[in-house]
DRENTI-979276 format. One record per residue (C-alpha): residue number from 1; residue in one letter; x, y, z. Coordinates in pm, 1 decimal. Layout:
BEGIN
SITE  pos  code        px        py        pz
SITE  NUM     A         X         Y         Z
...
END
This chain:
BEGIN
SITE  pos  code        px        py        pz
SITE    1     X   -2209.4   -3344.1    2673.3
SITE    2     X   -2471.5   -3410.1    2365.4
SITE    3     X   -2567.4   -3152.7    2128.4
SITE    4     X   -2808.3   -3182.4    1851.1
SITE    5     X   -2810.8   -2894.1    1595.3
SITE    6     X   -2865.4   -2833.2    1211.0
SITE    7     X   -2576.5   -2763.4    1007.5
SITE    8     X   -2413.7   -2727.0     665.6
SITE    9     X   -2073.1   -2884.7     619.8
SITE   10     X   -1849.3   -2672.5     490.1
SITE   11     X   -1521.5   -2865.3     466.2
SITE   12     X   -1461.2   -3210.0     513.6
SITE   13     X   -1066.0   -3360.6     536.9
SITE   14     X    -999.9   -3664.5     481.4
SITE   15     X    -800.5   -3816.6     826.1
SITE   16     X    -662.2   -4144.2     917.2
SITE   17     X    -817.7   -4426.7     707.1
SITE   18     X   -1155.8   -4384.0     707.9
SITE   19     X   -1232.4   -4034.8     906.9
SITE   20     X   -1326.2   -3713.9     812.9
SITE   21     X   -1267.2   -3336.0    1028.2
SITE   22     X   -1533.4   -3132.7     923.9
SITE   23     X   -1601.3   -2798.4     953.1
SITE   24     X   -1962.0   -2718.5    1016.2
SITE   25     X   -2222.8   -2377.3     965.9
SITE   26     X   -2476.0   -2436.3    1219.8
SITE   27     X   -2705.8   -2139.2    1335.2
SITE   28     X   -2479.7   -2075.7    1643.2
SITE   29     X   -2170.5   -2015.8    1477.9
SITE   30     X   -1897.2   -2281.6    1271.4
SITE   31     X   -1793.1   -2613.3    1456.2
SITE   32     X   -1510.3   -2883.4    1401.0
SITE   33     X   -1628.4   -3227.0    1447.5
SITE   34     X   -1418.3   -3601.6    1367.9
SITE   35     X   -1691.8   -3824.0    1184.5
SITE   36     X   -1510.7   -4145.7    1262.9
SITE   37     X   -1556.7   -4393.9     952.7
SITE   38     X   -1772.6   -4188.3     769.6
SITE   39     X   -1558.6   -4270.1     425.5
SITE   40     X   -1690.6   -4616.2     405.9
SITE   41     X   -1960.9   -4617.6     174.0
SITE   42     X   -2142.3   -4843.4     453.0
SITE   43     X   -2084.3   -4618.2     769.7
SITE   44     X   -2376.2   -4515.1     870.6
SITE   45     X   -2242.5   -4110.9     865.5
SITE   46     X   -2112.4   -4177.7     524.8
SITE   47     X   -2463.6   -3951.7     299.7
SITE   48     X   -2514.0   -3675.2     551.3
SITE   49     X   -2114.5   -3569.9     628.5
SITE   50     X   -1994.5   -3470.2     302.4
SITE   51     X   -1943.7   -3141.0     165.1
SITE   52     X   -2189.2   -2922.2     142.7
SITE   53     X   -2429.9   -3159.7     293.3
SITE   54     X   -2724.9   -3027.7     501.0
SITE   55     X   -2817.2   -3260.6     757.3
SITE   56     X   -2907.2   -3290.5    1148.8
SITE   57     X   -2605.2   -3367.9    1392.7
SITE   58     X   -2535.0   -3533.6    1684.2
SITE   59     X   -2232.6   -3448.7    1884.5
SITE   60     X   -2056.8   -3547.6    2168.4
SITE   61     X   -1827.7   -3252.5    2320.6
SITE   62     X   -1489.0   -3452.9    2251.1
SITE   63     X   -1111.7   -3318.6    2404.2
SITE   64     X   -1029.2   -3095.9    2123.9
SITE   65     X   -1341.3   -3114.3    1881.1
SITE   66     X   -1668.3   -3272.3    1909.4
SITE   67     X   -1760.5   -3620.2    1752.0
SITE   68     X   -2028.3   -3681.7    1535.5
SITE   69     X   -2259.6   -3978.3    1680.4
SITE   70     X   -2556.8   -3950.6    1461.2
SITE   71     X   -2624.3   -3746.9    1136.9
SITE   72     X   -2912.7   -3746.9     946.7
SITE   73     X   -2939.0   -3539.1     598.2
SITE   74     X   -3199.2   -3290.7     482.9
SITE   75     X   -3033.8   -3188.1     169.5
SITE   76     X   -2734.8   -3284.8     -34.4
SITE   77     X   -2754.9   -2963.4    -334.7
SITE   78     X   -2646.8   -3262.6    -638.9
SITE   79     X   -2673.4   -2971.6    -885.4
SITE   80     X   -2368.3   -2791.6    -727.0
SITE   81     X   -2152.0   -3119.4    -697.6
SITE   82     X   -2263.6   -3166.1   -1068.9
SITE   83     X   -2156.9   -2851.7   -1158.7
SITE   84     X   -1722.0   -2757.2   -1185.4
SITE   85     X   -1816.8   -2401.5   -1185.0
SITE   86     X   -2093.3   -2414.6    -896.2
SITE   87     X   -1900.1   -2650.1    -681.6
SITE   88     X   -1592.6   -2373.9    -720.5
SITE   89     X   -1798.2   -2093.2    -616.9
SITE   90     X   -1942.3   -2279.6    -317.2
SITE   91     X   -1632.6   -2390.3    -208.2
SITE   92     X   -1535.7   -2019.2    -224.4
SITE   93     X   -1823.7   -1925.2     -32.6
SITE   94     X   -1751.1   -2161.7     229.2
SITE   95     X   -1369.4   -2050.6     288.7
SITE   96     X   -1510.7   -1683.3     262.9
SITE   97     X   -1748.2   -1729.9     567.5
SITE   98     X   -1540.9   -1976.9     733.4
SITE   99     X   -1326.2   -1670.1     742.7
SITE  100     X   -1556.2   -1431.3     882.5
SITE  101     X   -1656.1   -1709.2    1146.1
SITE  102     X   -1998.5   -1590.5    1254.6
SITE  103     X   -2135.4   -1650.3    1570.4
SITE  104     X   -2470.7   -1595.5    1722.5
SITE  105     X   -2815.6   -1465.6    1528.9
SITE  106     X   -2552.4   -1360.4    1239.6
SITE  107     X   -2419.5   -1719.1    1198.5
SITE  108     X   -2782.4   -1838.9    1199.7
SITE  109     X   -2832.0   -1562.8     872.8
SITE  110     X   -2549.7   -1660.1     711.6
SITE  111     X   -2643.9   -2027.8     722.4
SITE  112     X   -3009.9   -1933.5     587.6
SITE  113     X   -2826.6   -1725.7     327.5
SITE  114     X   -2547.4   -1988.3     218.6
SITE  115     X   -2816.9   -2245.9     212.6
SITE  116     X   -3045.0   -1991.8     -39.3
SITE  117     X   -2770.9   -1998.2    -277.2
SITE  118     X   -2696.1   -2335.2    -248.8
SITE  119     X   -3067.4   -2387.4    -332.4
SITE  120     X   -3016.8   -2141.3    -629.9
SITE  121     X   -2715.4   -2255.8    -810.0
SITE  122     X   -2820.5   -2647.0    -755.2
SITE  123     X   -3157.7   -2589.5    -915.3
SITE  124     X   -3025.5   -2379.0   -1191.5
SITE  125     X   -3265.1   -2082.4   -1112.7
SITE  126     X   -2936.3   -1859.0   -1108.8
SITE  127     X   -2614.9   -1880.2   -1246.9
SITE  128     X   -2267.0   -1874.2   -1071.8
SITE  129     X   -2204.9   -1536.0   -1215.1
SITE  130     X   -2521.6   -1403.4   -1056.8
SITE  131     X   -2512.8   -1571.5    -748.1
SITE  132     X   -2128.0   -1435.6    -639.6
SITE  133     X   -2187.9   -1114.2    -573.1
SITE  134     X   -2545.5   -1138.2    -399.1
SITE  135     X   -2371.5   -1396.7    -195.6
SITE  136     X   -2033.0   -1155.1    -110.1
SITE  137     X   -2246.5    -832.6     -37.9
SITE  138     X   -2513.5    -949.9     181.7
SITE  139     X   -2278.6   -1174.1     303.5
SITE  140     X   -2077.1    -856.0     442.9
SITE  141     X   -2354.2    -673.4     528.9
SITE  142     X   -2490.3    -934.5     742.3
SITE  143     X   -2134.0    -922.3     912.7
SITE  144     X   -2134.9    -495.1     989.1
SITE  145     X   -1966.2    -417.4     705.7
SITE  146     X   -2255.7    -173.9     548.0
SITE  147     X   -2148.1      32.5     225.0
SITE  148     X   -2263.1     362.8     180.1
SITE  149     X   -2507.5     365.0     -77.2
SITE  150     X   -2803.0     600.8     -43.9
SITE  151     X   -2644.0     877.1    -217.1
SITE  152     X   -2333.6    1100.1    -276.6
SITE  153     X   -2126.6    1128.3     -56.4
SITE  154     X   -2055.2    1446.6    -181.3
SITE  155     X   -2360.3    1609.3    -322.2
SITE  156     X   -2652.1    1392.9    -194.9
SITE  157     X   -2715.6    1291.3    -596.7
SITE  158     X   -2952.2     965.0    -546.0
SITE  159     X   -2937.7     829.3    -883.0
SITE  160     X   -2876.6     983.7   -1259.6
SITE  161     X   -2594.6     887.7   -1484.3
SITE  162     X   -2282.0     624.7   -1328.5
SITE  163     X   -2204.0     653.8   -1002.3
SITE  164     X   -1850.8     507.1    -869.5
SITE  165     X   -1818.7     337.1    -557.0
SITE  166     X   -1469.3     308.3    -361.6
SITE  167     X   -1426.5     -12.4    -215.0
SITE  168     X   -1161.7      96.5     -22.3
SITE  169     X   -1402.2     318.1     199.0
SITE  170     X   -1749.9     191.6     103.1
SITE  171     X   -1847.3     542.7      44.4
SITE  172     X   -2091.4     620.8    -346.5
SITE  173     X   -1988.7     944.7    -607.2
SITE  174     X   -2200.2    1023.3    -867.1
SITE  175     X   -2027.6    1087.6   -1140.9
SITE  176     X   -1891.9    1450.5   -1144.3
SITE  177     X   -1783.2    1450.3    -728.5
SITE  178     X   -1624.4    1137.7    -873.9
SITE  179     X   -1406.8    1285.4   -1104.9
SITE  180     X   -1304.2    1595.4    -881.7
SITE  181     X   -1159.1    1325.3    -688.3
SITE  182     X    -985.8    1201.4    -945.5
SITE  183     X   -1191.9     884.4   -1010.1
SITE  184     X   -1404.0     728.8   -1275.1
SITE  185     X   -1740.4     606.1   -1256.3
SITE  186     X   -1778.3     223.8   -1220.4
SITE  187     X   -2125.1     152.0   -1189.2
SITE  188     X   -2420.0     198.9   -1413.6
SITE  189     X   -2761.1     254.3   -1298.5
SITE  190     X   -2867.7    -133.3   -1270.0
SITE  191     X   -2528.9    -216.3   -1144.9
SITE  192     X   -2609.9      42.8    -858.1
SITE  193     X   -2952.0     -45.9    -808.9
SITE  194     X   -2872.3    -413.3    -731.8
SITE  195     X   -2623.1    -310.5    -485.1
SITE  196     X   -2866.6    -157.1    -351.0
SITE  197     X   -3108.3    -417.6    -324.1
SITE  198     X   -2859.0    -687.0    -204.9
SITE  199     X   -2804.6    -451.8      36.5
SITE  200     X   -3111.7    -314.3     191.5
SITE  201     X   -3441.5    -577.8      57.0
SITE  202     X   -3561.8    -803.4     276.9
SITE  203     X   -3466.5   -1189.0     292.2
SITE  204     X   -3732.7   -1342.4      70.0
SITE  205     X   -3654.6   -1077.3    -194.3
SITE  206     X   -3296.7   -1122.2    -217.1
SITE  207     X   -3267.9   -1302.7    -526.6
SITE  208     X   -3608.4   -1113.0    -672.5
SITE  209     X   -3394.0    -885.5    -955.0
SITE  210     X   -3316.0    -900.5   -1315.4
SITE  211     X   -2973.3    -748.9   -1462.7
SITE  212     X   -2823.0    -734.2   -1827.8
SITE  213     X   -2496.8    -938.1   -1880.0
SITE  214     X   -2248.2    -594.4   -1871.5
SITE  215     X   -2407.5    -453.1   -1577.3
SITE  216     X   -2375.0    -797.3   -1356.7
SITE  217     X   -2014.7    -757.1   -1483.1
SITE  218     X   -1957.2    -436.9   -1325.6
SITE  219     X   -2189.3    -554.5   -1022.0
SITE  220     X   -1944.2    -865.3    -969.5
SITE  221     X   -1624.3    -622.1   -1021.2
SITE  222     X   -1714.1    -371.4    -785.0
SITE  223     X   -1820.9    -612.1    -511.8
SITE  224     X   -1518.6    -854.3    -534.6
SITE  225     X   -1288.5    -545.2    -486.9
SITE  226     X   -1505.9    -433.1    -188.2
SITE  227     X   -1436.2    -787.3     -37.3
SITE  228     X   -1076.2    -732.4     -79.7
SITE  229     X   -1077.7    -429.0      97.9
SITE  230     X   -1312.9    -523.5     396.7
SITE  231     X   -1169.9    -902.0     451.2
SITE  232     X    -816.6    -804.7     313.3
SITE  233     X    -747.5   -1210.2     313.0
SITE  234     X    -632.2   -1370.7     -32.4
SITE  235     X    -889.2   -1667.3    -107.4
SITE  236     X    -737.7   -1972.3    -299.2
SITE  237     X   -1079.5   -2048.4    -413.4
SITE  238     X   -1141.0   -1764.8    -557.3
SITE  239     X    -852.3   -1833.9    -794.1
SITE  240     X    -979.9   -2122.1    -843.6
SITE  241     X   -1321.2   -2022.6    -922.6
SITE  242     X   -1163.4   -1744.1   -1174.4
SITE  243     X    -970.9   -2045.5   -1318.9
SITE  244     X   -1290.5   -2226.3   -1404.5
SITE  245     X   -1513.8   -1981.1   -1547.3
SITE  246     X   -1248.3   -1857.4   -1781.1
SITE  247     X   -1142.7   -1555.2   -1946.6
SITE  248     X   -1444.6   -1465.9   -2162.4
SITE  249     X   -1597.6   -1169.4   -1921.5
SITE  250     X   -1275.3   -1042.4   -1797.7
SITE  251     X   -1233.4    -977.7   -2223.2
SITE  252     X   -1514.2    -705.7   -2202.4
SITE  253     X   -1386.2    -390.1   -2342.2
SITE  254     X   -1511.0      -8.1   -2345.1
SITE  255     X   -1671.9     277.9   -2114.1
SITE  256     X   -1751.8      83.9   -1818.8
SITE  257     X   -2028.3     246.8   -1789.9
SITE  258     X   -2106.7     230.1   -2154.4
SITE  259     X   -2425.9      16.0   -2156.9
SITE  260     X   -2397.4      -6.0   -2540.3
SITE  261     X   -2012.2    -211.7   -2465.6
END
């Protein structure tokens, strides 16, 4: 059987001689496919099969995975293979939804949404820094797992001071509830209000916000420990990515929610 579908390649392994697996985003959920020859630099799959190219398949419904026949490619994202730090986090972002393995009208918005920040971190309109978190929060949003973050829990308190947010239940504290719980607040007001928005604006405003350097720190804190606690999976490219970037945020010192630190 034939199959022609868009898709985003998200791993490719090298196999054999000249072959490549790869593991493919397309809006109906993630596919394996062999692209048979497509290392030679004269195959005629070699442009549109490699990572993190966008392109048009054709596949024939193989045995154990499907074959690619035909692939033409829409877009090959240089400025992330250019990149160390860009190509870590997309490799991170491609083992992270490989992971949650969408399928369905969710694997068709997490293909629009890997492909936005693709677009993003290739053209340099955001950095990798930026682009994480947006990318792990809507990310799990898009796959049910919705924090709580219209108010307190608590009190109802909708916005006035730090709030903290536990990652282990996905549940917001302003600051005092916090503390009678024995917690400290971890967000500051733009840290919250970006959650927010990742969370709850529409798809063409996604990447519409503005945030000072501390408070994307705290954003990219928070969120990374509310991956750990929804996906509970350790992520070898996140190390990697954390290897990359280097120290120099992680060295931020003070109230948390200081803005002046």
């Amino acid at each position: 059987m034939q199959t022609t579908t868009m898709g985003l390649v998200l791993r490719a392994t090298k196999t054999g001689e000249a072959d490549r697996v790869l593991s493919i985003l397309t809006p109906t959920g993630i596919v394996s496919a062999m692209a048979k020859g497509s290392l030679r630099l004269k195959n005629k799959l070699h442009s549109a099969t490699g990572l993190f190219c966008y392109s048009e398949f054709t596949l024939f419904e193989g045995r154990t995975m499907y074959v690619v026949d035909e692939a033409e490619v829409r877009e090959v994202f240089w400025g992330v293979h250019e990149d160390v730090v860009n190509m870590a986090l997309a490799m991170y972002c491609a083992e992270f939804i490989s992971t949650l393995s969408p399928t369905g009208d969710e694997a068709a918005a997490q293909l629009r949404l890997l492909l936005n920040c693709l677009y993003y971190l290739s053209e340099k309109r955001r950095t990798a820094d930026f682009i994480k978190p947006v990318y792990e929060l809507r990310t799990l949003t898009q796959a049910g797992f919705l924090p709580g973050l219209v108010a307190c829990t608590d009190c109802v308190k909708y916005e006035g001071g730090p709030f903290f947010f536990d990652a282990a239940t996905g549940l917001l504290y302003c600051a005092d509830c916090a503390a009678k719980r024995g917690f400290s607040a971890n967000l500051d007001a733009a840290a919250l209000a970006a959650m927010r928005h990742i969370t709850y604006s529409e798809d063409e405003k996604l990447f519409g916000f503005s945030i000072a350097q501390n408070s994307l720190f705290r954003l990219g804190t928070v969120v990374e420990q509310y991956v750990h606690y929804c996906v509970d999976k350790p992520f070898k490219t996140l190390e990697f990515y954390h290897s990359v970037l280097g120290q120099g945020r992680a060295d931020l010192e003070g109230d948390p929610c200081n803005p002046n630190t």
